[in-house]
C-alpha positions in Angstrom: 36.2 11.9 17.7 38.3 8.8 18.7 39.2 6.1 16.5 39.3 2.8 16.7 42.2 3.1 19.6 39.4 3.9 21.9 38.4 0.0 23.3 34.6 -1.1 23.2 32.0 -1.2 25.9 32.7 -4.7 27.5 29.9 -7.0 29.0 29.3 -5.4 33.0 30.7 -2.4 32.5 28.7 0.8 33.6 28.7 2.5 30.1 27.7 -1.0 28.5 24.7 -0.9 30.8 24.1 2.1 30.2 24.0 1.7 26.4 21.9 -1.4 26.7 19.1 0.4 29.0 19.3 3.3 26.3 18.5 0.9 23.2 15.8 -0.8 24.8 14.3 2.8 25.0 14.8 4.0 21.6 12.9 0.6 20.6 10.3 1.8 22.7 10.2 4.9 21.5 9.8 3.7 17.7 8.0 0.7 17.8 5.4 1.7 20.2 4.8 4.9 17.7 4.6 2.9 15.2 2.3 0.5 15.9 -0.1 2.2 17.6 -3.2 2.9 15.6 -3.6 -1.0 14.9 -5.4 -2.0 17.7 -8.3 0.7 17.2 -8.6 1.0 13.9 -12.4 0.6 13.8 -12.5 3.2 16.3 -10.4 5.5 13.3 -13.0 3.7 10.6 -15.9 4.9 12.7 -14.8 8.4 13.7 -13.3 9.2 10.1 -16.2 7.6 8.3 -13.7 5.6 5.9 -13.7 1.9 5.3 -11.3 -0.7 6.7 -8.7 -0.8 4.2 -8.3 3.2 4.7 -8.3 2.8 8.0 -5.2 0.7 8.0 -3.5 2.9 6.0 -2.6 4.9 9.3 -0.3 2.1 10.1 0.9 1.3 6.7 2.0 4.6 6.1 3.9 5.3 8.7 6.5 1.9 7.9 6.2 3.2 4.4 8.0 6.1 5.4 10.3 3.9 7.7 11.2 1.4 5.1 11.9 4.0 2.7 13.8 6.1 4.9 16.2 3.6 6.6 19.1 3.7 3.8 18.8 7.6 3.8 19.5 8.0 7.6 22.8 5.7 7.3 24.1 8.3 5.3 23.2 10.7 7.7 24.9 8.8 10.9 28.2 8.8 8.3 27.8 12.6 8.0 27.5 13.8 11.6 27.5 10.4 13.5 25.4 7.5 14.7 24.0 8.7 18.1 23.4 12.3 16.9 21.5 11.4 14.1 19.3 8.9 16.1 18.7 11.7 18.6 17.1 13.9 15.9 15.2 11.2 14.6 13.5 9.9 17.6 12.6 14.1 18.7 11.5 14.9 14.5 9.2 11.3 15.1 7.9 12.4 18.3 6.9 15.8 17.5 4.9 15.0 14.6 3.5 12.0 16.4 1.6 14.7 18.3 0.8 16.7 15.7 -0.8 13.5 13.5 -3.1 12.6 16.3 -4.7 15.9 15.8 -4.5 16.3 12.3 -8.3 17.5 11.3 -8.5 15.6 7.8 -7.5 11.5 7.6 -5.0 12.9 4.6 -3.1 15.1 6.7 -3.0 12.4 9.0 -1.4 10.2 6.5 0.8 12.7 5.2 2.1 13.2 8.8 2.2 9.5 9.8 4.5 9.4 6.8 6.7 11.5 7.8 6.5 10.0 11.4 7.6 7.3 10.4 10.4 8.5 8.0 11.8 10.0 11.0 11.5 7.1 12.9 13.8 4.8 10.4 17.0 7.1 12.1 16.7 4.3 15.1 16.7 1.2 13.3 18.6 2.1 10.6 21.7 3.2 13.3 21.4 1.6 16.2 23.1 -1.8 15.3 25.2 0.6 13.7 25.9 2.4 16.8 26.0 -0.9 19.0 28.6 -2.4 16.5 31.7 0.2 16.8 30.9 0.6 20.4 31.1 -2.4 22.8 33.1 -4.8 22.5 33.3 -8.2 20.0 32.4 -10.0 22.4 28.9 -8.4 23.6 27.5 -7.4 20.1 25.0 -10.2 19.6 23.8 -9.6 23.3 23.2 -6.0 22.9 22.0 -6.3 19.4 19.4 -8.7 21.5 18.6 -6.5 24.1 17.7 -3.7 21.5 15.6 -6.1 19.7 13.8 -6.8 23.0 13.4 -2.6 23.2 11.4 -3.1 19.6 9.2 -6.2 21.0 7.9 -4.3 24.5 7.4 -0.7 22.3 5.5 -2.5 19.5 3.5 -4.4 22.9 2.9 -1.1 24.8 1.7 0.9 21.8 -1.1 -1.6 21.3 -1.9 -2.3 24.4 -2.2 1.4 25.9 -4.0 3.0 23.1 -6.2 1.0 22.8 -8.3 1.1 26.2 -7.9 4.7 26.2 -9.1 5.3 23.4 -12.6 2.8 24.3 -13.0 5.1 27.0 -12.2 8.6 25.2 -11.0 8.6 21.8 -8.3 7.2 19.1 -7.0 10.6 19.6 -6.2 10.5 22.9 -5.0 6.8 22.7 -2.6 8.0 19.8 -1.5 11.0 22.2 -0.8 8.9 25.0 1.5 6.6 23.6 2.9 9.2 21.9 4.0 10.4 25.4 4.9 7.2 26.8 7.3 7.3 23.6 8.8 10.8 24.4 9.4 9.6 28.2 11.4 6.7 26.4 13.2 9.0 24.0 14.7 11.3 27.2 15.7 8.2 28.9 17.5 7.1 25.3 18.8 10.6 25.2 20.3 11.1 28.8 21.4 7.1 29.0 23.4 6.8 25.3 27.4 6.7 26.1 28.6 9.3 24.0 30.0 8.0 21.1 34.4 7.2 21.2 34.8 5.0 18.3 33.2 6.9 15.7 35.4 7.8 12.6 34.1 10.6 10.4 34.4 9.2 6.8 36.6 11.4 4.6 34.4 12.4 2.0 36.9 14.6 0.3 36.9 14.0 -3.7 34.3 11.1 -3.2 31.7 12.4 -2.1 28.3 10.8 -2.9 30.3 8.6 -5.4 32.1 7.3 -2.0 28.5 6.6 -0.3 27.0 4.7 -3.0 30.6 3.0 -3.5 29.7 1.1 0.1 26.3 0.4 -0.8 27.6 -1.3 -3.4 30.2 -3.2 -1.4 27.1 -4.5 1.1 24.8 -5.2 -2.0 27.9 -7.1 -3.7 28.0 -9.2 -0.5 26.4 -13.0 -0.5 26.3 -13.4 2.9 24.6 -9.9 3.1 22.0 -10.2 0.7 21.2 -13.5 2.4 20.7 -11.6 5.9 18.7 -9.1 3.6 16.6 -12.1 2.6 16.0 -13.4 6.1 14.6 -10.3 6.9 12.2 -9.9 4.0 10.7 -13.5 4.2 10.6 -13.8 8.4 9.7 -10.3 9.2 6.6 -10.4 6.1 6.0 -14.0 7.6 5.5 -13.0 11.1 3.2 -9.9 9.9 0.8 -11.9 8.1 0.3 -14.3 10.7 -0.6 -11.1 12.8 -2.6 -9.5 10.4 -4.8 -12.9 9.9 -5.4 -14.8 13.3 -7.7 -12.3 14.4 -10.1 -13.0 11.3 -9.0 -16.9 12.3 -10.2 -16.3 15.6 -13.4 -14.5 15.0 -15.1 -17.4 13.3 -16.0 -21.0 14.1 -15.1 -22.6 16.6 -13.7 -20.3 18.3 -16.0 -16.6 17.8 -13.9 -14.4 20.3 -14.7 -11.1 20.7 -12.7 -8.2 19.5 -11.4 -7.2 23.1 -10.1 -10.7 24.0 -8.4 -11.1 20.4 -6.8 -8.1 21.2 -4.9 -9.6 23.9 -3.0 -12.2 21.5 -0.5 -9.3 21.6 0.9 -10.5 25.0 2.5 -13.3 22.9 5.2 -10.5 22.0 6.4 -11.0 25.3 8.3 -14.3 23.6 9.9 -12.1 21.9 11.4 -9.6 24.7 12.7 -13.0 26.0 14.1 -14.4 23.4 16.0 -12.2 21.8 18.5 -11.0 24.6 18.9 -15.0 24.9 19.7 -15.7 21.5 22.7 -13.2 21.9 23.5 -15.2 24.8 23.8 -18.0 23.0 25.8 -16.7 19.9 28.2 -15.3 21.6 29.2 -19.1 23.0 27.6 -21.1 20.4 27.9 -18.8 17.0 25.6 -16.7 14.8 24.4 -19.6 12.3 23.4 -22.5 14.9 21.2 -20.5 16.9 19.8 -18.3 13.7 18.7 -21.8 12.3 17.7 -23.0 15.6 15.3 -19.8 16.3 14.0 -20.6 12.3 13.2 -24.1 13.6 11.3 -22.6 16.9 9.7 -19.9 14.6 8.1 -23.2 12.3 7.2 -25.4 15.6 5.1 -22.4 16.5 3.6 -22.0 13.2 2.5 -25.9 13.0 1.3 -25.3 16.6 -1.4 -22.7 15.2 -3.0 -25.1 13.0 -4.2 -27.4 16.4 -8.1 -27.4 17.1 -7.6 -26.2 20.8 -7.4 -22.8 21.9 -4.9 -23.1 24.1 -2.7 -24.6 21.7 -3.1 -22.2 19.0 -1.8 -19.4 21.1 1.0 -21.8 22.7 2.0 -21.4 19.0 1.7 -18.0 18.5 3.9 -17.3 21.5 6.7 -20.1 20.0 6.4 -18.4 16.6 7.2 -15.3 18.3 9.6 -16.1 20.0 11.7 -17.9 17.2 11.2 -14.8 15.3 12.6 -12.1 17.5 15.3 -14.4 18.1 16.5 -15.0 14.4 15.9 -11.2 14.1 18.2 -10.2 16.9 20.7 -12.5 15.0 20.3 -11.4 11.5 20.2 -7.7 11.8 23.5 -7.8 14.5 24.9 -10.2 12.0 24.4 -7.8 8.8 26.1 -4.7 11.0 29.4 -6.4 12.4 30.1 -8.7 9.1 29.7 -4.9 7.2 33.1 -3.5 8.3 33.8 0.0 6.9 29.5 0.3 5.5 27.6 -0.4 9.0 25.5 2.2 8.3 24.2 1.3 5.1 24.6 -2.6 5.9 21.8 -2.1 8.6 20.0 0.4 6.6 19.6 -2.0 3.9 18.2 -4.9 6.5 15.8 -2.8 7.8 14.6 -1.8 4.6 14.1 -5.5 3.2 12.6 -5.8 6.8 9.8 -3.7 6.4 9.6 -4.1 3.0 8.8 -7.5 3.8 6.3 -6.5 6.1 4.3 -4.4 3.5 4.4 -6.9 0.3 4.3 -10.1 2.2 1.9 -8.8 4.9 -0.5 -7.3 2.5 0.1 -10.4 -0.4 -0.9 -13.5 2.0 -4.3 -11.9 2.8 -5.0 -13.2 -0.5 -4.1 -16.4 0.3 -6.0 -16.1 3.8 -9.4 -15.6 1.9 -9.1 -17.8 -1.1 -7.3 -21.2 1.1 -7.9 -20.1 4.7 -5.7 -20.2 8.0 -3.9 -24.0 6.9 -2.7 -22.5 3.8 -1.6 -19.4 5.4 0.4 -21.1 7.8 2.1 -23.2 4.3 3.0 -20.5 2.9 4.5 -18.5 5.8 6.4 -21.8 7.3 7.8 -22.4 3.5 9.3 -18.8 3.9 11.0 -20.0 6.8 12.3 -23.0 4.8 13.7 -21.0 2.4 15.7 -18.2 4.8 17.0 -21.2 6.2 18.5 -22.9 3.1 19.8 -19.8 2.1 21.9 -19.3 5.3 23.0 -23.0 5.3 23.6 -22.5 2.0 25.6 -19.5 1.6 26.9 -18.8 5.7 27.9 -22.0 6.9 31.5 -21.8 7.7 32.1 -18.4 7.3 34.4 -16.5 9.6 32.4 -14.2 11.6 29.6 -16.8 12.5 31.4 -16.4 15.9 29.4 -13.3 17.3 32.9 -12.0 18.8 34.1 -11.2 15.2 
């Protein structure tokens, strides 16, 4: 494989459209997997004859399996390369996506959403990865957006396609359906992905696993890493709970909308397939740490939006909110891949897993909140999360080097 001699992907080229068109697949492919039992859970309740908590295991065991998996597959991308091992990760998650729709037990079906999503963490963990050693300087924060906006219209589609089909039919067939809307978006990632040129295989020779955990170490030794790491624990579990508790908000007085129509909130991700291509816009003219705090700032505007008496305002708010957040996301997790020369792989792995992890503790530890203080001290709570990612980045990456997303 080519070293670095081989030049980067620049903005307009045909290979750097190419690789954009392919990540916004793969985050099709893995987010709309993902995702997709959550808007018919009761449906999986009812069917399974299990209670609501169970129920949503079928979504929290699948980013289980992703968060645990993530530092895992950057080892793999050293061993036999980025694009190769997110090719077998996206057919493994597939395949058993099927399978786990049809699974006769709910166990089974756990077991196998498990593993789904195990296999799915080979996209995240590599594709800023990927992105990083092959276009350009100067286009990394607007391709890490794009593939951001990949993860906001998969995570969109799997909701929103299951879960009519599976009113009319089943959960099954709702489950099976994305599940091929996902494998259409895995052959466009497959046939679309420039082949990789700057690749270097890492010589292993006399280091061995001793050489892998040396560059975990390097990234965990980083403070301007473990900062990003924070980011993406404190936005990403943020962002979840408020998710996971407007619907109850919305169900009750004064507003008592019905399940179908509080579906729809998801639309507001559509903020986020805007906003994150933009925010690498802007870093690549204006830097990495203005318009990371700037999308924080948009993130809490949307937050204190939420807490208006009007309808209409509350999900003007939810839209902001998401918005901000895909942005500081498409920032932070390009950021922790180019600043991690030499240890992309585990750099990103390592974001992704404080991501999700974030999305589990947080997600699941603010329902307390919800039910002992309600929706105003949810919203606290998550907006003085925010606060505190962005402290810790003025604190700890102001004035460093590579705030300019060229470097």
């Amino acid at each position: 494989m080519a070293g670095e001699q081989s030049p980067g992907h620049v903005t307009g080229s045909p290979a750097y459209r190419r690789m954009l068109a392919a990540l916004v697949c793969a985050g099709v492919a893995t987010f709309a997997q993902l995702y997709s039992p959550q808007g018919m859970l009761q449906l999986i309740a009812a069917d399974l004859r299990i209670g609501a908590e169970q129920a949503a295991l079928a979504v929290s065991a699948a980013t289980a399996g992703l968060a645990l998996a993530v530092v895992p597959w950057s080892f793999v991308g050293d061993r036999i390369g980025r694009l190769r091992a997110m090719v077998i990760a996206v057919a493994a998650a597939t395949a058993l996506a099927l399978v786990a729709a049809w699974a006769p037990t709910f166990e089974l079906m756990l077991g196998l959403r498990f593993l789904e999503g195990a296999a799915l963490g080979g996209i995240p963990a590599l594709a800023m990865a990927y992105l990083s050693e092959e276009v350009h300087e100067q286009a990394r924060a607007i391709a890490a957006g794009w593939f951001v906006a990949g993860t906001t219209v998969g995570g969109l589609l799997g909701r929103l396609v299951a879960t009519p089909i599976a009113d009319v039919l089943s959960w099954r067939v709702g489950m099976t359906a994305v599940t091929i809307l996902s494998a259409i978006a895995a052959v466009a990632f497959v046939l679309l992905a420039p082949p990789e040129r700057r690749f270097v295989l890492p010589d292993l020779r006399g280091g061995g696993h001793g050489t892998r955990t040396a560059r975990l170490l390097v990234t965990l030794r980083d403070p301007g890493q473990l900062v990003l790491f924070a980011c993406a624990f404190l936005l990403m579990g943020g962002f979840v709970a408020i998710y996971n508790y407007l619907s109850f908000h919305l169900s009750t007085m004064p507003y008592l909308l019905p399940a179908g129509l509080i579906g729809l909130v998801f639309l507001a991700y559509l903020g986020g397939t805007v906003s994150s291509p933009l925010a690498g816009r802007f870093a690549a003219r204006h830097g990495r740490l203005p318009v990371l705090l700037t999308s924080m700032g948009v993130m809490l505007l949307g937050l204190l939006l939420t807490l208006a008496g009007p309808l209409a305002l509350v999900l003007l708010g939810l839209l902001v909110m998401t918005a901000g957040f895909f942005g500081a996301h498409s920032i932070a997790s390009g950021w922790a891949g180019a600043r991690a020369d030499g240890a992309r792989s585990q750099a990103t792995g390592l974001y992704n897993f404080a991501y999700y992890a974030g999305s589990s503790a947080l997600g699941w530890a603010t329902g307390h909140v919800y039910e002992a203080r309600g929706w105003p001290a949810t919203v606290a709570v998550v907006g003085a999360g925010v606060v505190l990612a962005a402290l810790l980045c003025l604190s700890v990456l102001r004035g460093r080097q590579d705030d300019r997303a060229g470097q």
